[in-house]
Every structure is written in structure tokens, then in C-alpha cells.
N, C-alpha and C positions, 0 to 999 in steps of 0.2 A: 599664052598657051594657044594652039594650033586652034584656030575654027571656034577661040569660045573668050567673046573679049572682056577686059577686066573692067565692072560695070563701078568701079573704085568701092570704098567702104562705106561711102556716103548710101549708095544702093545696093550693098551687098547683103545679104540675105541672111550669112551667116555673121559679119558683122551687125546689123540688126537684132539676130537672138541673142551675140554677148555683151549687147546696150542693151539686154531686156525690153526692146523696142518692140519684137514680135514673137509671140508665142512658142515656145518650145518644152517639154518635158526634160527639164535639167536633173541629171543624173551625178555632175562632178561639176566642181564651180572654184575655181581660185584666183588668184589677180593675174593671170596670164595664160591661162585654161579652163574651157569649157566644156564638156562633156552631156551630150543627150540625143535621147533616142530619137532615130531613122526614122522618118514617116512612111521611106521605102523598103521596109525591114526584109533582109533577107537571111534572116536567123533568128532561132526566139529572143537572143541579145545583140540588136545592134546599136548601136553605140558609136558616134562622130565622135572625135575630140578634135576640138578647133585652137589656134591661137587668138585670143584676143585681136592682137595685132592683125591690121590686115593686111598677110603675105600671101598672094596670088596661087604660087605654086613650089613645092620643091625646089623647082629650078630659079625662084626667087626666094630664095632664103638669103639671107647676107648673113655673112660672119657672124655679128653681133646677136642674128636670130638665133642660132643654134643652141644654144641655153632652152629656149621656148622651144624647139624640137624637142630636145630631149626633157623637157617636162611633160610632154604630150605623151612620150611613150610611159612616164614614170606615171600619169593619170591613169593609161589605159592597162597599167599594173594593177593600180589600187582598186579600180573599177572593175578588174576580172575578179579578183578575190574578193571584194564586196561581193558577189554575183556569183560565189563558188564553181568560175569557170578554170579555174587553175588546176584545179581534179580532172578533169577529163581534155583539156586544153580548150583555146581561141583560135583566132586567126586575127591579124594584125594587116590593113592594107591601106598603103597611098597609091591612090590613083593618078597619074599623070598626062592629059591631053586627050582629047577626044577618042581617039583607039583604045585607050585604055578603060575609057570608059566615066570620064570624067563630067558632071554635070554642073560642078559649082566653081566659080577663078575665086577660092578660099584656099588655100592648103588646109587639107581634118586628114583624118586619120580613123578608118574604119575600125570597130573592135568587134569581133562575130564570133558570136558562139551559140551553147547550148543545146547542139547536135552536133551529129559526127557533118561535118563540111567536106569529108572526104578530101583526096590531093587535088591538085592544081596540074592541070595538064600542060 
């Protein structure tokens, strides 16, 4: 990823929470996803879902990951209606490279809600 190097799993941060290695408030947990709250929360619910695996970025998904994709979005399904954000909706966001605003070489997948977030300009 542009400007932000891959510190591998051994040191990665978000790897570390899903070896329960370091601290986090886990919110969603299964053999291939993890789900827990933002310590930089930018909504009453925010909510990471990570893969276990550790895959850098979107742009390093390989074939075979894409299963773990798409159970990342089915977590952050289950995780909005636990949360009764499906009633007034979320917002769903991977962030990709420093522009973007990217802080972690994890691929997660933000889940935000429980205010209006208004549109995306």
C-alpha cells in the first residue's frame, strides 16, 4: 500500500487482536472473522471487521480469499441487526491507501452507525 509498509502478521496489530494477543472489545468472533469496537470511533457504533488471515489490503486479496471477504460483509450483517442498525441504516467502508485514509496494512471493513452519517460527498 502507498506510504504505509506491511509490518507482516507477526507485528500486526490487527493480527495480534485475532490471536487474542492484545486487547480489544470483541463484538463478533468466528473461525475466519473478527469484529470489534474502534478505539477511534467515529459513530456510536463503530465496528472493524477483520480477517483473521492476514491480507494487507483489498488489492491483496487472492482468489481463494474472497470467501473471507464475503464473510466479512455477512458479520457486519449480523452485527448491524444485533445493534438494531438496520431500522434506520449503517454505512459499510474499506478504506484503501493512504488518501483514503488508511491507518492499518490489515484489510477490516468499517461498520458505522447509530446516527444519521448523512451522504458522502
Amino acid at each position: 500500500m502507498d506510504n504505509l509498509p506491511d509490518p507482516g502478521p507477526e507485528k500486526c496489530i490487527f493480527c495480534q487482536i485475532a490471536a487474542n494477543k492484545s486487547p480489544a472489545e470483541v463484538e463478533y468472533s468466528d473461525q475466519n472473522v473478527v469484529g470489534f469496537w474502534d478505539i477511534h470511533a467515529h459513530a456510536p457504533v463503530h465496528i472493524l471487521i477483520i480477517p483473521r488471515k492476514h491480507i494487507s489490503s483489498i488489492e491483496d486479496v487472492k482468489e481463494e480469499d474472497w470467501p473471507i471477504v464475503s464473510q466479512m460483509f455477512k458479520a457486519a450483517r449480523e452485527i448491524a441487526h444485533k445493534k438494531n442498525l438496520h431500522n434506520n441504516g449503517y454505512r459499510l467502508v474499506v478504506n484503501y491507501g493512504i488518501n483514503a485514509g488508511a491507518m492499518v496494512d490489515h484489510l477490516h471493513l468499517h461498520l458505522l452507525g447509530g446516527k444519521n452519517l448523512g451522504p458522502i460527498a
